[in-house]
N, C-alpha and C positions, 0 to 999 in steps of 0.2 A: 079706809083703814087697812092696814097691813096685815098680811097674813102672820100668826105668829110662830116664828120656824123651830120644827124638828129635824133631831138628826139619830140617824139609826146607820148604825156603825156593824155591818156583818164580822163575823168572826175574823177574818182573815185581817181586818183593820183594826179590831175592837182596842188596841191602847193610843193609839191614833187619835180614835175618836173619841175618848176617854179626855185627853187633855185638849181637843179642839174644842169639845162639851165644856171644859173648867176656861176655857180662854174667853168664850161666849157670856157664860155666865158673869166674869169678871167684866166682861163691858158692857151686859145687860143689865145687870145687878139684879137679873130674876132665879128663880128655882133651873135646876137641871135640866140642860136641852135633849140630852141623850134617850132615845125611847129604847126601852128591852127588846131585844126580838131575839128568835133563834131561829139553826135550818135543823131537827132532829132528824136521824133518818130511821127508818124501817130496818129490820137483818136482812134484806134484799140487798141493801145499798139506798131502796128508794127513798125521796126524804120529801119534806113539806114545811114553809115559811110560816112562821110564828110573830105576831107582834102581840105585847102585851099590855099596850098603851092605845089610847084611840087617838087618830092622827085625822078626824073629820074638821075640814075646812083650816086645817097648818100648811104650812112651808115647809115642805119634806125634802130632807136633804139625805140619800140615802149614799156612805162611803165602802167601797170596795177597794181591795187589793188581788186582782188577779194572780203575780204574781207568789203567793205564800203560798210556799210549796211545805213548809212546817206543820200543816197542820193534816191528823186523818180523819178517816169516820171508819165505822165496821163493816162490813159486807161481807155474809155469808161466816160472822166467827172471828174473822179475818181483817188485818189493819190494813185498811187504802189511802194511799196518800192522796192528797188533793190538788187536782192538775188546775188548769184557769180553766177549762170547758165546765168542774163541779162550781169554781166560785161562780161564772156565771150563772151557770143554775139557778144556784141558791139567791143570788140576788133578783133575777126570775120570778126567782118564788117569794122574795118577800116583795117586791113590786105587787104581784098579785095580791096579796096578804092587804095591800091597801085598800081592796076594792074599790076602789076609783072611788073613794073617798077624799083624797087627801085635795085640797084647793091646787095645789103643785108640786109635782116631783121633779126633782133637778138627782143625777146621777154622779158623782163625784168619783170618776173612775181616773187615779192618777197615771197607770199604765193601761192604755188603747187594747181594750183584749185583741188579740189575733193581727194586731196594727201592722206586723209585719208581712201577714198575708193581705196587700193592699193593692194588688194589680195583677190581672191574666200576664203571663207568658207561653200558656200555654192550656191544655185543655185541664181546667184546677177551680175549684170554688173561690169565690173573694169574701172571704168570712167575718172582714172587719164591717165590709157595706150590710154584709147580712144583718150584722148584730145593732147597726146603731136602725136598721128599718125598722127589726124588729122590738126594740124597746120605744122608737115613736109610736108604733103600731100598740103598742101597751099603755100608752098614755103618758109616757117622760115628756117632761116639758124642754127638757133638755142635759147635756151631759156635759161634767169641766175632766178638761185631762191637762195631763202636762206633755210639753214637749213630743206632739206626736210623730210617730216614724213618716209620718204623709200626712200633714194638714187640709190636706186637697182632700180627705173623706169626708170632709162636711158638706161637700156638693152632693153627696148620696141622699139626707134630709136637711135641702136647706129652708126649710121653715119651721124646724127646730134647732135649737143654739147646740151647736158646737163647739165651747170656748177652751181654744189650745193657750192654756197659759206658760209663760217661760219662767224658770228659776235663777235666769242668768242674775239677777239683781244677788239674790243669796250666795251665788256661786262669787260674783264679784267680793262680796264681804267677809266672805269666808278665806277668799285665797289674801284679800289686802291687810285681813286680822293676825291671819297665821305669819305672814311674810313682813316684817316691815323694811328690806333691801330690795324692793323691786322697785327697775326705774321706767316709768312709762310713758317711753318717748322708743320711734323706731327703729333707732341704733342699739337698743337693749331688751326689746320684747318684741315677741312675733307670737299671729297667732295660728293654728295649723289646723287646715280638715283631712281626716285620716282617709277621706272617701270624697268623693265628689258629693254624694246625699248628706254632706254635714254641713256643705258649703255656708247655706244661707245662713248658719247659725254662727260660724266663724265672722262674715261678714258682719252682721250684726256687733257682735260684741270688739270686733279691731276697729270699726266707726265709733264705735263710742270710748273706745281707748286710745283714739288716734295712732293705729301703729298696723304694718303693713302684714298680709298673711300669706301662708302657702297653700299647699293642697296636693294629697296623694291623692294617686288615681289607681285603682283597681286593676291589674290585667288579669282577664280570669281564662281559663279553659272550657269555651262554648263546646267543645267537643264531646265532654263527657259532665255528666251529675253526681254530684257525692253529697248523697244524705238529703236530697232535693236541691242543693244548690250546685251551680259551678263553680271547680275552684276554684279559687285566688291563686295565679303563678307569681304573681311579684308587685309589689307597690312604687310606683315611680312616681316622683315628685316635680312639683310645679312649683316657682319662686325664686325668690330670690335669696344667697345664702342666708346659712343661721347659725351661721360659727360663732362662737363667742355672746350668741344671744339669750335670753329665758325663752321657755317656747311653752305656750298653754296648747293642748289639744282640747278640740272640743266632739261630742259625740253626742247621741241622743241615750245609748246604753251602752254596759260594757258585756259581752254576753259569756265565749268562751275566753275571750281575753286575745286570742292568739293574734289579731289584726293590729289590733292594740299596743301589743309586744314587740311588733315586729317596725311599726311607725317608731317606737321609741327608739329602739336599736339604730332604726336608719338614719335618725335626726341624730343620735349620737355621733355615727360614726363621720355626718357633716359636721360635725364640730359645737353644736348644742349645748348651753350651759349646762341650764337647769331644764327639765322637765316636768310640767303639770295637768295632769288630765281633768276635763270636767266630763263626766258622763254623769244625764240625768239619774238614771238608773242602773244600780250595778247587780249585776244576774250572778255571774262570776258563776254558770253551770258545769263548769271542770274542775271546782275549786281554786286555792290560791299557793296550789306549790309553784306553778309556774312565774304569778307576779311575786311572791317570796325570791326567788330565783331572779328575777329581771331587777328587782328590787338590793340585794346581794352586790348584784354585778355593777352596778350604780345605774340603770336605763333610764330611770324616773327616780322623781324624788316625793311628790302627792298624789295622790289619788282620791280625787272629789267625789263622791256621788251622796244623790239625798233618803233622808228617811220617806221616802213617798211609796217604796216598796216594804215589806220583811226585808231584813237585815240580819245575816246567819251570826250568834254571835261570836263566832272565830272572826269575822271581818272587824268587826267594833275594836279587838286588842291588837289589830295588825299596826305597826310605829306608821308606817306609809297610807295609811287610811284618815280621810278628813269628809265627817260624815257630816252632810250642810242639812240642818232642821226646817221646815216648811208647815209644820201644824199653825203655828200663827198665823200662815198668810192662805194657808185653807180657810180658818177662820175669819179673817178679813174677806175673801171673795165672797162667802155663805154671808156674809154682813152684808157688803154690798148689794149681791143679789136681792137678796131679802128688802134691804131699802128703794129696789126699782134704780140703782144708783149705777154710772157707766166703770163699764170692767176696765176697757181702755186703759189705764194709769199701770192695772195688776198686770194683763196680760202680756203686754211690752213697757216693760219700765224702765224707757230710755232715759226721760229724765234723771231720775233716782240714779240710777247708774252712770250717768254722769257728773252728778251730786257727788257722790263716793268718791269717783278718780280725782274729781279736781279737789276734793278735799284732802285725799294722802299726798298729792302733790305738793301742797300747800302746807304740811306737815312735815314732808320731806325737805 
């Protein structure tokens, strides 16, 4: 018999998991999955995990957003905003809060904390390996993310699950909903990686659109570091033209936007119809006068990313913003899991995504 699952939604995800709890419910047809908890803190700053439900021998499903930078706590009198090092914490602390009671805990972390610190270049910490030892070493049975910046950190614990799942299915349904003039065949869409690290994800999604792709390539200045990285001197492009074509870029986030900006411009100025960005996650940590501005000039014309993070709500009333929803198919994975049932279908859903294009096609 089945474990029967809980889900305990820290602050930083709590409306999230608020209607992933009502979507469960609705295909359970039982009482509320969602269990209480908080992280209070002390006026030091220090704080300590709180559940208010017993979670002895359930299916613990615990959601976090690293990313929600909206939210503070007090220290010393004083309001502190909350970086991803406090969400981890607290989610830390509500792990412990289970006393290894719970039958299993699975971690539903949709942004990889630290994901982007995933490899030495030099003498530096690799804080994403640290973080997933250290929550197998606490007893997670396992952790789902979306779209990780480096899927290859599951080799860190691999006899605990790692499951990188993609949104591309949503991202497809989302741009074939909004758009009904696109034609998808290779004389009309093309699909672009802004970086070579986006490649495989481009690949992916032109196979199953049947249509042919590009690719910038980063030139950066190894000579000097700005802000820990080196800079970017210029992005040159790999393919074949894309005058007169639609062109989706694909990305894993959008962060200050400026890479971003600078790919559309350049596709423009090859002659590029229309422009549509899918980034999993959009940070947008400089804010949005600049894509306002790129937006303006005509650079692009959507901008995809999903509710898996906080979403500031100045982004939500932007015209050029197309926000793709995922709490339903969190909910589907937490189903699945829970029934011992294969991820396979969720995590790459080529199928499905080929269901979708040949059906607008056939419409069209």
């Amino acid at each position: 018999m089945r474990a029967k699952p809980g889900l305990i939604a820290l602050e930083s995800a709590r409306t999230a998991g608020e209607r992933i709890s009502e979507i469960l419910t609705e295909w359970y047809g039982e009482e509320d999955f969602l269990i209480p908890s908080e992280c209070p803190r002390f006026g030091s700053g220090e704080g300590k995990g709180i559940i208010r439900e017993s979670v002895r021998d359930r299916d613990i499903y615990i959601l976090v957003d690293v990313c929600n930078n909206s939210l503070t706590y007090k220290m010393d009198g004083m309001p502190n905003r909350m970086s991803p090092d406090d969400h981890y914490q607290d989610l830390k602390r509500v792990i412990a809060a289970c006393n290894g009671k719970a039958e299993r805990i699975t971690v539903v972390m949709p942004f990889l904390y630290e994901s982007r610190q995933h490899r030495k270049t030099m003498r530096e910490s690799l804080d994403c390996a640290l973080m997933l030892r250290e929550l197998a070493a606490m007893g997670v049975h396992g952790v789902i993310t979306f779209d990780a910046h480096d899927p290859r950190m599951q080799n860190v614990t691999p006899l605990n699950g790692l499951e990188n799942v993609s949104p591309s299915l949503q991202f497809t349904q989302s741009l074939l909903t909004e758009y009904e003039d696109i034609k998808i065949d290779s004389d009309h869409l093309m699909f672009v990686a802004p970086d070579e690290g986006a490649t495989e994800r481009v690949v992916f999604m032109a196979t199953l659109f049947g249509v042919n792709i590009g690719m910038f390539y980063k030139r950066r200045d190894y000579g000097h570091i700005v802000n820990g990285v080196n800079p970017i001197i210029a992005h040159d492009f790999c393919g074949e033209s894309v005058e007169g074509r639609d062109i989706i870029v694909i990305d894993d986030m959008i962060s200050s936007g400026g890479s971003m900006i600078d790919v559309a411009g350049q596709l423009k100025k090859r002659g590029a119809k229309r422009i549509f960005v899918f980034a999993t996650f959009g940070l947008f940590t400089h804010g949005f006068e600049k894509f306002d501005r790129a937006y303006a000039d005509g650079l692009f014309d959507r901008i995809f990313t999903t509710n898996l993070i906080y979403q500031k709500p100045e982004l939500l009333e932007k015209e050029y913003y197309v926000s793709v929803g995922m709490n339903r198919y969190i909910a589907a994975i937490i189903d699945t899991v829970n029934k011992g049932r294969s991820l396979t279908e969720l995590i790459k859903p080529e199928k499905r995504i080929k269901e979708t294009v040949e059906n607008y096609r056939t419409l069209r």
